[in-house]
C-alpha positions as CSV (number, residue, x, y, z in Angstrom):
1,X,-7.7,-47.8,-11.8
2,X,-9.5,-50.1,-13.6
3,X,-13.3,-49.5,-15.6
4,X,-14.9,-51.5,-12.9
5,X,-13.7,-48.8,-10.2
6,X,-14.2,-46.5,-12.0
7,X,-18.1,-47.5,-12.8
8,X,-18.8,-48.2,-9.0
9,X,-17.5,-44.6,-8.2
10,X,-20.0,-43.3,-11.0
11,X,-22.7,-45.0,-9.8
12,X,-22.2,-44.0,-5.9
13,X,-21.5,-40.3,-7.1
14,X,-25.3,-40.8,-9.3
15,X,-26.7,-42.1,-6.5
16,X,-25.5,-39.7,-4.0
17,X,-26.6,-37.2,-6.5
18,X,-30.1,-38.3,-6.9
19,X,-30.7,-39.0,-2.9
20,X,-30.1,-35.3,-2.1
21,X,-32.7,-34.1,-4.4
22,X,-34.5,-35.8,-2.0
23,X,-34.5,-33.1,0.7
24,X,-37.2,-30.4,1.1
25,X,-37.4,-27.6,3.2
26,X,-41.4,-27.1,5.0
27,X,-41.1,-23.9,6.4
28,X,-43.1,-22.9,9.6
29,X,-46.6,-21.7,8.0
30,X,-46.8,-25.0,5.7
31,X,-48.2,-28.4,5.8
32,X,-46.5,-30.9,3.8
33,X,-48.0,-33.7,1.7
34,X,-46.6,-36.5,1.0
35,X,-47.4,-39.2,-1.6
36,X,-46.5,-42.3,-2.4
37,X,-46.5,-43.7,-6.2
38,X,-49.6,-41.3,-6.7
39,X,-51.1,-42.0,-2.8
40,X,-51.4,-39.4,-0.1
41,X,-49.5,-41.3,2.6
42,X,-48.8,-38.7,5.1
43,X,-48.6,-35.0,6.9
44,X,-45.6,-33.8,8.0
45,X,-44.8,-30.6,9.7
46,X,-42.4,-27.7,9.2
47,X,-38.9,-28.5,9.0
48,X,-36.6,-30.7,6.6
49,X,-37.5,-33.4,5.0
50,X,-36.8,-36.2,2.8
51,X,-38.7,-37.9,0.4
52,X,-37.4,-40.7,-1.8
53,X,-37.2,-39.4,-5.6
54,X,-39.3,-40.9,-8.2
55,X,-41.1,-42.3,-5.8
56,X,-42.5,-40.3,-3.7
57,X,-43.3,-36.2,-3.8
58,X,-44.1,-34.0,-0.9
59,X,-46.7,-31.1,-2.0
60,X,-46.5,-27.8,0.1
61,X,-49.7,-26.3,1.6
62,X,-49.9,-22.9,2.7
63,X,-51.8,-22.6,6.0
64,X,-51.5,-18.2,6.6
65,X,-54.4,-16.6,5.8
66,X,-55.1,-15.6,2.5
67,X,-57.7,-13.2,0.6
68,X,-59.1,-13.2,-2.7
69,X,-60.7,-10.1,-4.8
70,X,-64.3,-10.8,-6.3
71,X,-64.2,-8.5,-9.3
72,X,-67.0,-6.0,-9.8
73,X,-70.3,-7.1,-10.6
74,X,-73.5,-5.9,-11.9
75,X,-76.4,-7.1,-9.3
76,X,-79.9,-5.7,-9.9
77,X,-81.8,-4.8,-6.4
78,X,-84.9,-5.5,-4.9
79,X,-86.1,-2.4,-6.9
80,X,-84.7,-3.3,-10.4
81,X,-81.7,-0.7,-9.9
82,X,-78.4,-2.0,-11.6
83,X,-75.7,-1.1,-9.2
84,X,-71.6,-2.6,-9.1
85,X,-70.7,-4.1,-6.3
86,X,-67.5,-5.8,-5.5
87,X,-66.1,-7.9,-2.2
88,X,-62.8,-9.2,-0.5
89,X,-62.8,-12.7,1.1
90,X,-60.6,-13.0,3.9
91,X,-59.7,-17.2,4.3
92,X,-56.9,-19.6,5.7
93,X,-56.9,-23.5,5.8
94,X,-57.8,-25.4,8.2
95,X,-57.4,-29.0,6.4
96,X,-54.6,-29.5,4.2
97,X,-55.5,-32.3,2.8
98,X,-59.0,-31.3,1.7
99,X,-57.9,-28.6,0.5
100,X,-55.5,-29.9,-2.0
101,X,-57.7,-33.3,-2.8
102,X,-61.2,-32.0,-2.9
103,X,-61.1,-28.7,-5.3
104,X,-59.1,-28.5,-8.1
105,X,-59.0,-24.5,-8.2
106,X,-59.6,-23.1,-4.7
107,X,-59.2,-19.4,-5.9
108,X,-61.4,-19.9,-8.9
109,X,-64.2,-21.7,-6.7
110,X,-64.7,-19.8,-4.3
111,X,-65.0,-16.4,-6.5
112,X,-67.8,-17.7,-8.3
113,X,-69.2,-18.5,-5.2
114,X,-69.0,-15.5,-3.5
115,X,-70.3,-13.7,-7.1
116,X,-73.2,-15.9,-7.0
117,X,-74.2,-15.6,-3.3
118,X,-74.0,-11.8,-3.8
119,X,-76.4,-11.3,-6.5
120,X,-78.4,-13.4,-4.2
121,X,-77.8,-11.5,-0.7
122,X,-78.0,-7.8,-2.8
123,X,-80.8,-8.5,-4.6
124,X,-83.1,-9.3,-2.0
125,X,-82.5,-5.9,-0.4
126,X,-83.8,-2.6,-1.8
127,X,-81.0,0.2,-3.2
128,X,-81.3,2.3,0.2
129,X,-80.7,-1.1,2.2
130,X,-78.4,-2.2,0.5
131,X,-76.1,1.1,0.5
132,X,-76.9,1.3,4.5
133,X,-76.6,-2.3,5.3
134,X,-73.2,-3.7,4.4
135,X,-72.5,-5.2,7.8
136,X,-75.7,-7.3,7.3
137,X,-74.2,-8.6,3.6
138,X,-71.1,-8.6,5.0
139,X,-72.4,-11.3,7.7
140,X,-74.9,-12.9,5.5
141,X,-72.3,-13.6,2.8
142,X,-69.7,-14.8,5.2
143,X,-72.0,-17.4,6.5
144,X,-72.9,-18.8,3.3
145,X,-69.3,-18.9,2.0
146,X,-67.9,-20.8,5.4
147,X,-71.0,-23.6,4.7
148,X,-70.3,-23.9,1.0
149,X,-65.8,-24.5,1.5
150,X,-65.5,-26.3,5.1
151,X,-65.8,-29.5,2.2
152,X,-62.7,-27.7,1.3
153,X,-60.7,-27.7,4.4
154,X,-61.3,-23.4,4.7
155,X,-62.6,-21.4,7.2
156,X,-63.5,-18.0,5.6
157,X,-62.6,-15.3,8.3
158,X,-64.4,-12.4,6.9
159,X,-65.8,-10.9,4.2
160,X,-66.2,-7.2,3.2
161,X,-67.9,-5.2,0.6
162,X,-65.3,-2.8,-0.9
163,X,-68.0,-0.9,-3.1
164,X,-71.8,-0.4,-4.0
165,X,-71.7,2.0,-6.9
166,X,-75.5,2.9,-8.3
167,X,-75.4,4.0,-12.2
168,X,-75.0,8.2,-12.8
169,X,-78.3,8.9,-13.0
170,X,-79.6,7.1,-9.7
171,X,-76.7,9.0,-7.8
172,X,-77.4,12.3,-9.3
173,X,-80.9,11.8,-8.2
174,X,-79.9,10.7,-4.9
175,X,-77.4,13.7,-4.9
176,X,-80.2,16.1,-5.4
177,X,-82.7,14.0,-2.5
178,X,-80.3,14.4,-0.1
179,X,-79.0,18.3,-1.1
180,X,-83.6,19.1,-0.6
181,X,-83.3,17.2,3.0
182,X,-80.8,19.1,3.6
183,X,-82.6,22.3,2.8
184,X,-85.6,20.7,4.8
185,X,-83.6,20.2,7.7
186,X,-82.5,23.8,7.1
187,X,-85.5,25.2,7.0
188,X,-87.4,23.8,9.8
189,X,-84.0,24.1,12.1
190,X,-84.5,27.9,11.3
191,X,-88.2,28.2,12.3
192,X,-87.6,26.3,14.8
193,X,-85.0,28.7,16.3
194,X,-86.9,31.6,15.3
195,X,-90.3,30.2,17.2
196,X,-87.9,29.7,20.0
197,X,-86.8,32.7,20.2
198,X,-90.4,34.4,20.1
199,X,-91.2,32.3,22.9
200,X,-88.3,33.4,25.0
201,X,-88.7,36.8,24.2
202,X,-92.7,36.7,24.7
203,X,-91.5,34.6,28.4
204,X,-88.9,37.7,28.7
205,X,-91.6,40.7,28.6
206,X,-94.0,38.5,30.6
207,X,-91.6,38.0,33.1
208,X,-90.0,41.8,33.2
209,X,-94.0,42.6,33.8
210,X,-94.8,40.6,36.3
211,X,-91.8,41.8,38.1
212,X,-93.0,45.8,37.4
213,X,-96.2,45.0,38.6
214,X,-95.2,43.0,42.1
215,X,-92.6,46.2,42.3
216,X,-95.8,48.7,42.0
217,X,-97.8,46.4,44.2
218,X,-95.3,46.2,46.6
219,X,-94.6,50.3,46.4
220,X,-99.1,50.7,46.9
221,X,-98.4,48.6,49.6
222,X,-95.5,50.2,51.4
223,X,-97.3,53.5,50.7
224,X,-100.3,52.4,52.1
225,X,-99.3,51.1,55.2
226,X,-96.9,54.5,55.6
227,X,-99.9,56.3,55.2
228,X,-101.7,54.0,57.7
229,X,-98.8,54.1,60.1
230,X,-98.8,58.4,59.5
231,X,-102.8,58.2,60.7
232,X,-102.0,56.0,63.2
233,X,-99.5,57.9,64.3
234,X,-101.3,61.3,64.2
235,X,-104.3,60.0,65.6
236,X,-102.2,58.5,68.6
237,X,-101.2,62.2,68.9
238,X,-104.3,64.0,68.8
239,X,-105.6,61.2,71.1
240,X,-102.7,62.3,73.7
241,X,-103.2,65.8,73.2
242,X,-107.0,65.3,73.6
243,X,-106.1,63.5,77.1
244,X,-103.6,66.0,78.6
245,X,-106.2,68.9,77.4
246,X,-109.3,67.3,79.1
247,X,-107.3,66.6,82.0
248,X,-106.1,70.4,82.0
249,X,-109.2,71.1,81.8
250,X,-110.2,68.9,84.8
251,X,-106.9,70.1,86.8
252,X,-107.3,73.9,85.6
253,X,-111.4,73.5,86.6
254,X,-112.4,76.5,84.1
255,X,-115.2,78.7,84.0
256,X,-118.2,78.4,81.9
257,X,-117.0,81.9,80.7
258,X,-113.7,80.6,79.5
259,X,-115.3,77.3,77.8
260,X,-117.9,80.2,75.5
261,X,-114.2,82.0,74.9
262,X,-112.6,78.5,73.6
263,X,-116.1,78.0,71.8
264,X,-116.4,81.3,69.8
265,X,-112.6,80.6,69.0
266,X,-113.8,77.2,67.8
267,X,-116.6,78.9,65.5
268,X,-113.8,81.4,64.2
269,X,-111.9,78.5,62.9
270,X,-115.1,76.6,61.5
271,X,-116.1,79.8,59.5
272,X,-112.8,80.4,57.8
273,X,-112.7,77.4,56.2
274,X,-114.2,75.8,53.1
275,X,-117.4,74.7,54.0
276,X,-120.3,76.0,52.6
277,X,-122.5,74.7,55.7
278,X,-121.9,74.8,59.3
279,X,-124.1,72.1,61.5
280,X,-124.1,73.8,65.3
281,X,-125.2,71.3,68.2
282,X,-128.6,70.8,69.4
283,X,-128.1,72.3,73.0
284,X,-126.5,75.5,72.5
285,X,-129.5,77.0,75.2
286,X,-126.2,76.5,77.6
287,X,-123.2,78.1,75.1
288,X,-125.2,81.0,74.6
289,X,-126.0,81.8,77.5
290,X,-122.2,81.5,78.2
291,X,-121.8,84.2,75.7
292,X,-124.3,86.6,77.2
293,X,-122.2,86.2,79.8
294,X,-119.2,86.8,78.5
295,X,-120.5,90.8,77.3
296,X,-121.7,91.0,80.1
297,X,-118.1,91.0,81.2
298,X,-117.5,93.0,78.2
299,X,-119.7,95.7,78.8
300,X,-118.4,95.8,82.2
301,X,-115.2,96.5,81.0
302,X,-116.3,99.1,79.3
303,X,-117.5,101.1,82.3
304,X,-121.2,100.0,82.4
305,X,-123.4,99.1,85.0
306,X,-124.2,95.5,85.2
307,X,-128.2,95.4,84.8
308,X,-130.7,94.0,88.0
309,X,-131.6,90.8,87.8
């Protein structure tokens, strides 16, 4: 084999050599840049590729979503209280080409951007705002950060504020606020239960009397009208036993001699009882003439001779 050969094969083998450092491998969640003698010529997709060596160089994008840590902070509030905050942005590319060509450190950028904007966004809030409102900082902070790097080719997704730390003092302060509110709350939750209670017991008695007193009105009332219904009742019987005796009276047609009998009976019963005056009728001329009569009977009984007329 002569040198000549032997060169030629060198040569191929060098050359072969060199054109498979050519290939690259874009895998599915990069963009691939290629450039030409210092140029950007081109975008090319996942898959493999090959780029001519020394001459041209593809540069790998990732396109997955990334996040970066903002380190704590001291940021002074709206009411001159130091407190330590600290963030996680949330981002993916959108433009690879942008974001290669028009910031040299993406990472470093867009921390000291998101440190700057959130001294601004915290310090316009007072320390109870800004420990309740991280959703609106959260928003507010996202906004400006997606305005400041779409030059960039970056979309930031989301950002979110990992801590708000006051100094020791402030939260020992805040510790003992919120331990008195809590007594507070305590307190009137008590009195409130105890006025409620009072109430319902008060409501209870004033209820239970009512109820006794409609149960003794209704017992006046039952007795009552028993009592009515007993005089109505009785006087419906004397009433009847008035009738049958006047009309046995009528059907008997008695004496005058058996009505001064009935009378004197009548007076009996008057003068045994507990009245200290007796009120007689007017016209008695009749009744007592009725009770000569009746000695008279007497005396006839007796044996006597009836006097002449």
């Amino acid at each position: 084999m002569t040198p000549i050969i032997v060169l030629f094969i060198v040569l191929a083998v060098a050359i072969i050599l060199i054109a498979a450092t050519g290939f690259r491998v874009v895998r599915p969640y990069e963009k691939g840049l290629v450039e030409f003698l210092g140029r950007y010529e081109k975008t090319v997709d996942s898959g493999l590729r090959w780029v001519m060596p020394f001459v041209k160089r593809l540069i790998k994008v990732d396109m997955r979503e990334q996040v970066v840590d903002v380190q704590p902070q001291e940021v002074i509030t709206k009411d001159n209280v130091a407190v330590t905050v600290d963030a996680v942005i949330y981002y993916e590319a959108t433009d690879p080409v942008k974001l290669q060509y028009n910031v040299g450190n993406f990472i470093l950028a867009v921390t000291k951007l998101a440190q700057t904007n959130l001294r601004n966004v915290v310090g316009d809030l007072d320390l109870d705002e800004a420990l309740t409102s991280r959703e609106v900082i959260n928003a507010k902070l996202r906004q400006i950060l997606d305005d400041a790097t779409d030059k960039w080719g970056v979309r930031v997704v989301r950002v979110e504020i990992q801590r708000i730390e006051p100094p020791s003092d402030v939260t020992d302060a805040m510790h003992r606020q919120m331990k008195a509110e809590r007594d507070r709350r305590a307190i009137v939750t008590e009195a409130e239960g105890q006025k409620t209670a009072q109430i319902l017991r008060a409501e209870g008695v004033r209820e239970s009397q009512i109820l006794e007193a409609e149960g003794q009105a209704e017992a006046i009332r039952r007795v009552a009208e028993a009592e009515r219904f007993q005089r109505e009742t009785l006087a419906e019987g004397e009433a009847r036993a008035i009738e049958r005796v006047f009309s046995a009276i009528h059907t008997g047609d008695p004496t005058p001699d058996l009505i001064a009998i009935r009378y004197l009976e009548a007076l009996q019963g008057i003068a045994n009882g507990q009245a200290t005056k007796i009120f007689l009728p007017l016209d008695t001329s009749g009744v007592l003439g009725s009770v000569a009569a009746v000695g008279e009977l007497f005396r006839q009984g007796d044996g006597a001779e009836p006097a002449a007329s």
